[in-house]
C-alpha positions as CSV (number, residue, x, y, z in Angstrom):
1,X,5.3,5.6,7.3
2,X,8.2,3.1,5.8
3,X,10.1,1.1,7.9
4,X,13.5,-1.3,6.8
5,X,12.6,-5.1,7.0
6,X,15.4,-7.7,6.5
7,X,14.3,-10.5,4.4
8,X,16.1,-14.0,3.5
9,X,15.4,-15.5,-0.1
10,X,16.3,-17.5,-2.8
11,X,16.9,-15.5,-6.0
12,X,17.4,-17.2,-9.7
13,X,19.7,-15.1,-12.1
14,X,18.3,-16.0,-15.7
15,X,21.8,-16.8,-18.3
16,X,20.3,-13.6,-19.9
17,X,21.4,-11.6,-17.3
18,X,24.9,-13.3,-16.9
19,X,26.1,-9.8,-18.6
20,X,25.3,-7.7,-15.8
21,X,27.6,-7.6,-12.4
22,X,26.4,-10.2,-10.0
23,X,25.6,-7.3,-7.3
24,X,23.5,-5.7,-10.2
25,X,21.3,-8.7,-11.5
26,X,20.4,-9.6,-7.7
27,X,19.6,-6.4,-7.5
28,X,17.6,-6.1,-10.4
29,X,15.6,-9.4,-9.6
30,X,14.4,-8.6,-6.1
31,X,13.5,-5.6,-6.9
32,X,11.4,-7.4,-9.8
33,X,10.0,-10.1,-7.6
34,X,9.1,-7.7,-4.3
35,X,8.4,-4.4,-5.6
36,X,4.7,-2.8,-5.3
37,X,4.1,-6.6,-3.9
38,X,2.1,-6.6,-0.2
39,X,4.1,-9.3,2.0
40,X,1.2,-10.4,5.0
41,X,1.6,-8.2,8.1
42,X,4.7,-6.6,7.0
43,X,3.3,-4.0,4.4
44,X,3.7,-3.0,0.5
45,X,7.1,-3.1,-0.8
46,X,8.8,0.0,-2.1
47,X,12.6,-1.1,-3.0
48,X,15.2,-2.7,-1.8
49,X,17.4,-0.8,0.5
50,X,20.9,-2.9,0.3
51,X,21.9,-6.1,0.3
52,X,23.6,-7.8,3.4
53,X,24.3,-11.1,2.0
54,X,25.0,-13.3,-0.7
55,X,26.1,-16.6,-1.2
56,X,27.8,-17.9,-4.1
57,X,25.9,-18.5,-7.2
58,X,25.4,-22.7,-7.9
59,X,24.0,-23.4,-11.2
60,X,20.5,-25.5,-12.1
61,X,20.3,-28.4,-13.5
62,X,18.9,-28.2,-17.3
63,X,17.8,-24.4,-17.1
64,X,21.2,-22.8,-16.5
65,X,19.8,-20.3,-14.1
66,X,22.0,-19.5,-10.8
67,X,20.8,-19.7,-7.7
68,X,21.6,-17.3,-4.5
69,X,20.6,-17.6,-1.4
70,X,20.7,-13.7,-0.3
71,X,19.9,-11.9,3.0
72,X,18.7,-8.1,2.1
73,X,16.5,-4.7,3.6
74,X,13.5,-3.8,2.0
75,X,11.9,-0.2,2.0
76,X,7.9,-1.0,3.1
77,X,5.6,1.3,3.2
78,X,3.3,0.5,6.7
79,X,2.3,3.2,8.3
80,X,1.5,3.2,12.0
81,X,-1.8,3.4,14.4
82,X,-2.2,7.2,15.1
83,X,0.1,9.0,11.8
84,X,-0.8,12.3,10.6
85,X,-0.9,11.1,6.3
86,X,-1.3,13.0,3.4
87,X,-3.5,12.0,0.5
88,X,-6.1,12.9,-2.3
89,X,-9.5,12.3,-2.4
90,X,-10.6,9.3,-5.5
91,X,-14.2,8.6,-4.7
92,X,-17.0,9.1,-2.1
93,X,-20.2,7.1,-1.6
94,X,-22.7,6.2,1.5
95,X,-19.2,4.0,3.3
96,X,-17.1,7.3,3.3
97,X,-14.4,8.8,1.7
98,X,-12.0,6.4,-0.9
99,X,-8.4,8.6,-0.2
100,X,-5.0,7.3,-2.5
101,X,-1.4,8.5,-2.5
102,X,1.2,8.3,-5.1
103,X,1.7,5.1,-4.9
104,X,-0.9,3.6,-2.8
105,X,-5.4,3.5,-2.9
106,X,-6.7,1.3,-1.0
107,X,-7.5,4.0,2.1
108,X,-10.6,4.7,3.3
109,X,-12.3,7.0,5.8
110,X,-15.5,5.8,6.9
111,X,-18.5,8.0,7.4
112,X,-18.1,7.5,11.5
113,X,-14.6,8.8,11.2
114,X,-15.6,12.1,9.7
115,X,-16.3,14.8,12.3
116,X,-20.1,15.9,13.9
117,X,-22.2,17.2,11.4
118,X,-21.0,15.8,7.9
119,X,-23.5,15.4,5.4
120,X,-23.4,12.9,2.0
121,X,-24.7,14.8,-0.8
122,X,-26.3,12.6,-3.2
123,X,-26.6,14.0,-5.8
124,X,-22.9,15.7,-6.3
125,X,-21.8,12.3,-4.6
126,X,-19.5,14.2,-2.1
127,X,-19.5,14.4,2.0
128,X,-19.8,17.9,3.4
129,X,-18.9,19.4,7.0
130,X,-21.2,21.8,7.8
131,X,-19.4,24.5,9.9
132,X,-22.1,27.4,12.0
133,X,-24.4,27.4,8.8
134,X,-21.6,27.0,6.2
135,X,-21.2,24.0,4.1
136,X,-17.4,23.0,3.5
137,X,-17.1,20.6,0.8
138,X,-14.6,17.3,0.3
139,X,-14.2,18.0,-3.0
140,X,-12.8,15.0,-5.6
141,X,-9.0,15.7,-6.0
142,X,-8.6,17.5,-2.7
143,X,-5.6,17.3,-0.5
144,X,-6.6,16.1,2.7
145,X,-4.6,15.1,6.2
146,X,-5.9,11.9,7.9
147,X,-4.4,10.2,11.1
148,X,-4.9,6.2,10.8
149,X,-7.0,4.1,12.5
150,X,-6.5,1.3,11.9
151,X,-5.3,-1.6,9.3
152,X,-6.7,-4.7,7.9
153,X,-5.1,-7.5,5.5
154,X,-6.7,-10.1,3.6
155,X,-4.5,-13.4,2.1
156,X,-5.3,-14.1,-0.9
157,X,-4.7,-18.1,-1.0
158,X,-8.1,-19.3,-3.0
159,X,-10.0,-21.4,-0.7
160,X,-10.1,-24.5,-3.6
161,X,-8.4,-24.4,-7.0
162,X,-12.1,-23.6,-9.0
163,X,-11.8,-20.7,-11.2
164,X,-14.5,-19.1,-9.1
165,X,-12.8,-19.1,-5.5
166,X,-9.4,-18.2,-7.2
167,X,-11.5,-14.9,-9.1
168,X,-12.9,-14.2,-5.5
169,X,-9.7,-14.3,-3.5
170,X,-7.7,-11.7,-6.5
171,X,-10.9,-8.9,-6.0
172,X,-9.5,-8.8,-2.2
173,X,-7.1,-6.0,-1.3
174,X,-4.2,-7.6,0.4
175,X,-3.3,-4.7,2.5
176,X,-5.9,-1.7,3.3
177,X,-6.0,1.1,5.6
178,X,-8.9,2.7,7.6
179,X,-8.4,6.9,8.2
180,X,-10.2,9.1,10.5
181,X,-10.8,13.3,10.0
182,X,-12.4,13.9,13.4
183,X,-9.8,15.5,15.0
184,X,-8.8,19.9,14.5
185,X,-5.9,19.8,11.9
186,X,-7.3,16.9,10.1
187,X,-9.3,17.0,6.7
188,X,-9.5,19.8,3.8
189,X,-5.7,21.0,4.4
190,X,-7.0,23.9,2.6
191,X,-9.7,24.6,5.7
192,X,-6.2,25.0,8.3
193,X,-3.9,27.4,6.1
């Protein structure tokens, strides 16, 4: 579910933050400029794990900011093809069921992933299993067990610099993952207690 990734960058310490131990204020601004960020086919950054490298600080021209070049591990959250996750369900419509975590929402399980006999219920806008005559519900807040399927990323580079293509490409999910609850074990944990 997270995995370490080393990552090379160039980080600017404002003169603000000349107070603070060098170690410190890199710290502090890669964990400002990755954190809860998606990096393309890598995953969503958590935190930074340590710090491997730095070089030494030369200072700007004109702003007075320092630059580093550093070489650091991230924590990223990426899980992989085939996990067992835990989650709650946000939302369910015609697609499926909408599933987030603590810190992340954009799962989904679509309605072909859910096992034989599953019914949408309109009108209470919730998916049911229907088990030898017995309906069990996926109710709205339930804690649930998904494996996933699969993962999909979008980059979100406007095609042109019109307000309209750069509105478009923000309203994309960077990162998203696709669930499935077919298999025993998987769904309602309350159903295998």
């Amino acid at each position: 579910m997270f995995i370490l990734t080393k990552i090379a960058d160039l980080v600017q310490i404002a003169p603000a933050q000349f107070e603070k131990h060098s170690r410190i204020a890199i710290e502090d601004n890669i964990n400002a400029k990755y954190s809860n960020r998606v990096i393309q086919k890598i995953g969503l950054c958590i935190c930074m794990y340590d710090l491997l490298w730095a070089s030494e600080g030369l200072i700007g021209h004109g702003t007075g900011f320092v630059n580093v070049n550093v070489e650091f591990r991230m924590i990223v959250f990426r899980p992989f093809k085939g996990e067992t996750l835990f989650g709650r369900i946000s939302s369910a419509d015609q697609d499926g069921i909408h599933i987030r975590t603590d810190f992340f929402e954009e799962i989904i399980v679509p309605y072909q992933e859910l096992p034989d006999n599953t019914e949408f219920d309109h009108h209470e806008q919730l998916w049911t299993w229907i088990v030898e005559g017995e309906r069990m519900y996926y109710d709205r807040n339930e804690m649930v067990r998904f494996a996933v399927s699969e993962e999909s990323w979008n980059d979100q580079t406007p095609e042109s610099t019109e307000q309209e293509d750069v509105d478009k490409a923000k309203k994309l999910s960077p990162y998203k993952i696709q669930g499935s609850m077919i298999k025993d074990g998987l769904g309602v944990c309350l159903w295998w207690e």
